[in-house]
N, C-alpha and C positions, 0 to 999 in steps of 0.2 A: 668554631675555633677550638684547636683543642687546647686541653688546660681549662677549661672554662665548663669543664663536664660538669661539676659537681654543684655547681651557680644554676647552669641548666636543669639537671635535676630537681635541686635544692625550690629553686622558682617554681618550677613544674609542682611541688610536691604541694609546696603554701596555697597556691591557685588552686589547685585539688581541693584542700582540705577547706576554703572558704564557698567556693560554690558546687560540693558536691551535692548537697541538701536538697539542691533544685531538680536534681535527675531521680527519675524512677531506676535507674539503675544505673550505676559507677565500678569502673574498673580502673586502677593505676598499675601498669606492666613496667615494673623496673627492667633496664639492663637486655630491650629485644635484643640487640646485638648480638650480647654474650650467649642467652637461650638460644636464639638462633642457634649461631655457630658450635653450641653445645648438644642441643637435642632438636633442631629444626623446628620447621613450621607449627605442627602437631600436636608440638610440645606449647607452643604461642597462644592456638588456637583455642584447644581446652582450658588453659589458662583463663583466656578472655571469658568463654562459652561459663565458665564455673562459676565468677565472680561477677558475671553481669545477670545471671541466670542465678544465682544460687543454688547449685543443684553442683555440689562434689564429685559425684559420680558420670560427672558427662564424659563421655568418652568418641573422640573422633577418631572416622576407623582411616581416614585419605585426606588430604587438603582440599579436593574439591568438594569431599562431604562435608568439610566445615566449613567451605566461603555459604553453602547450601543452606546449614544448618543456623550460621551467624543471620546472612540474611531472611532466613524462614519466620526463627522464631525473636529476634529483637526489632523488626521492621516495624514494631507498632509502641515501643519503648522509648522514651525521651532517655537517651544515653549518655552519658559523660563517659570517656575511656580518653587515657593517656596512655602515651604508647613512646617509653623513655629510651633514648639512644639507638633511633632505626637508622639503619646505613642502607637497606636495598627497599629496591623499589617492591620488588618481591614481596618481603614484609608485609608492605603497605598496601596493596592490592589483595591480598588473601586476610589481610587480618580486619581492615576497615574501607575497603577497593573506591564506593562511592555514596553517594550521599545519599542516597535510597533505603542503606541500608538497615536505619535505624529511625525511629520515629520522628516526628516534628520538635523541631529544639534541642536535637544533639546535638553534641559537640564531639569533635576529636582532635583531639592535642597532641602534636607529638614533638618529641626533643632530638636534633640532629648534628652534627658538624656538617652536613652535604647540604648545600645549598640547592644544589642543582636538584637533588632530591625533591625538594620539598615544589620545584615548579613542576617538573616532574607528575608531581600529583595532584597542581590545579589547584592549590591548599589555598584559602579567601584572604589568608593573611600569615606574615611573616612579622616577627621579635626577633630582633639580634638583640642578646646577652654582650652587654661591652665589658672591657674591661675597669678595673676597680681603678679608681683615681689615687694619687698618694695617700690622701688624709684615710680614703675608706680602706685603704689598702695597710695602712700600718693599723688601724684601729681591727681588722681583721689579727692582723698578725699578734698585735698586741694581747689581745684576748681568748688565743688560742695557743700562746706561750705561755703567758703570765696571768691569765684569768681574770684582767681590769686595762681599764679604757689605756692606760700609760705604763709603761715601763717604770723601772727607777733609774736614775740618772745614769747608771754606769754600763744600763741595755739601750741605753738610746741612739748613738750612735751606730751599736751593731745590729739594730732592730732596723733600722733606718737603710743599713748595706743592704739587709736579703729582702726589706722592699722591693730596693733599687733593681737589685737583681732579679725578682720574682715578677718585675714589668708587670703588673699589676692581673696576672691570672691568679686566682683565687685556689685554685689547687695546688701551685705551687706554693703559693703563702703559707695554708695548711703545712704542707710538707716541712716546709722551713724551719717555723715556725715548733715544728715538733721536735726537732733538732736542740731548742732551748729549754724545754718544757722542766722544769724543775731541776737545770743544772745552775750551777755557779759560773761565774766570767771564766773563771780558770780554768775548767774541761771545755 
């Protein structure tokens, strides 16, 4: 869903950062989307290849040399890779294609708005990210305005409107919520 990017991220990032410990090697790729549509595949790929390999200087010369070179040399590596905001299938075929490609007890995680994507790839399990409920949803807003669990009485009511309005997506709330941030009632 969009709106809900930053939850998806945000989740992705916690879960990283709690069982990365277990992998011989770990990569978290923010933002494939954007690379993508910035500097293509190539650009993705070395990415991966740098960070799960540790070796800076990896350099892919074609995308078929790095489905090659991903599958060559991590297929014996317990892998963790997260692969944040992929929209094509493309992506996902040249950056982590199948389950061969990496040792016993990888994992690959990725964050998406395409559902149909994610069947697509035969993924063993899907997480919908919902959205925030009122209470968690002002308590977001609340603490990203005003830097504590509650307002003062005279933001509560209008703390309360751009909930309402922000239907309970978490990046909107952010946004809103920024709108307050160290003003007075009266701006």
């Amino acid at each position: 869903m969009g709106g809900m990017g930053k939850s998806k991220t945000t989740l992705a990032r916690v879960a990283y950062d709690i069982v990365s410990n277990q992998f011989e090697a770990c990569s978290f790729i923010a933002n494939v989307r954007e690379v993508y549509a910035k500097y293509g595949l190539l650009q993705l790929q070395e990415t991966l290849m740098n960070e799960l390999l540790m070796d800076k200087y990896m350099i892919v010369q074609h995308v078929d040399n790095g489905v090659l070179m991903i599958k060559n040399r991590l297929r014996h590596k317990k892998v963790l890779l997260f692969l944040d905001d992929v929209n094509e299938l493309d992506q996902m075929k040249n950056l982590a294609g199948e389950n061969d490609w990496f040792g016993l007890g990888s994992r690959v995680i990725l964050t998406t708005r395409d559902e149909h994507l994610l069947m697509s790839c035969k993924v063993d399990g899907v997480y919908k990210v919902e959205e925030l409920n009122c209470d968690e949803a002002l308590h977001l807003f609340n603490m990203k305005a005003f830097g504590k669990e509650h307002p003062t009485k005279d933001y509560l009511v209008l703390s309360k409107a751009f909930v309402r309005y922000a239907n309970g997506l978490p990046l909107a709330i952010e946004i809103l919520s920024s709108f307050l941030f160290n003003r007075s009632i009266a701006k």
